[in-house]
Structures are given as C-alpha cells and as structure tokens.
N, C-alpha and C positions, 0 to 999 in steps of 0.2 A: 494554549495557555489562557485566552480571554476566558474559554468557558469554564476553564476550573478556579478562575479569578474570582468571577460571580457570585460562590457561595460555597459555604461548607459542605463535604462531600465524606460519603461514610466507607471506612476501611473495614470491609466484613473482619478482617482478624484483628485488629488494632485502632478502633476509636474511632473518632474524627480526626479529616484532617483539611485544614484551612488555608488556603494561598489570596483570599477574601484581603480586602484591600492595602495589597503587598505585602502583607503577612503572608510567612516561609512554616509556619506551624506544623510538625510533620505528625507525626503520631506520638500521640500524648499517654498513650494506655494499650497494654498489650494483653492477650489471652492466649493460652496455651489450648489447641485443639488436635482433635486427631480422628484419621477416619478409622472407624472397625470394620473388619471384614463383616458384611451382610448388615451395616448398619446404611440407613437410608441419607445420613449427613454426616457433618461433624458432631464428636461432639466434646462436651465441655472437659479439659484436663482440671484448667483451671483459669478462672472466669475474669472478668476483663478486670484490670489492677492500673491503676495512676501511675506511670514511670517512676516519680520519683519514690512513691511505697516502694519498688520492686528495687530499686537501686539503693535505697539507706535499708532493704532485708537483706540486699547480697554483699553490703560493704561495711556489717556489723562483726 
C-alpha cells in the first residue's frame, strides 16, 4: 500500500488512478477495448470517456 500511496498510477484500461495522500480515487474514466483475432493489441471500441459523461449518457 506505501508504494501505491506515493503517486498516481496508470490503469491501462481505465485512467488514472490515485490512493496519493489518502485519497481512495478509483478510476475516474473508462474505455471500451477489445482484442481481434491476428491483431497485435487492443484496440479502440471506444476511447477513454469521464465516468460521469458515460453515466448522465446511460441515465438519460
């Protein structure tokens, strides 16, 4: 827990996320990804969005 205290740390699928001076910050922003067959990574469904964008789009 010290070492992820220290500083902001990045969630390859989902933003940053901060537990930085007793802040509980989880992920703030999420992307929808997906692998294809014979593709060399992920890739974009749909690209990294502000939670709460994504929550006043699905509770309109």
């Amino acid at each position: 827990m010290d070492t992820m205290e220290k500083d902001k740390f990045q969630n390859p699928l989902g933003g940053i996320l901060s537990f930085a001076d007793g802040q509980r910050l989880g992920t703030q922003s999420m992307s929808v990804s997906q692998v294809t067959e014979g593709a060399l990574g992920w890739e974009t469904v749909k690209p990294i969005e502000d939670l709460n964008v994504i929550i006043d789009r699905i509770t309109k």
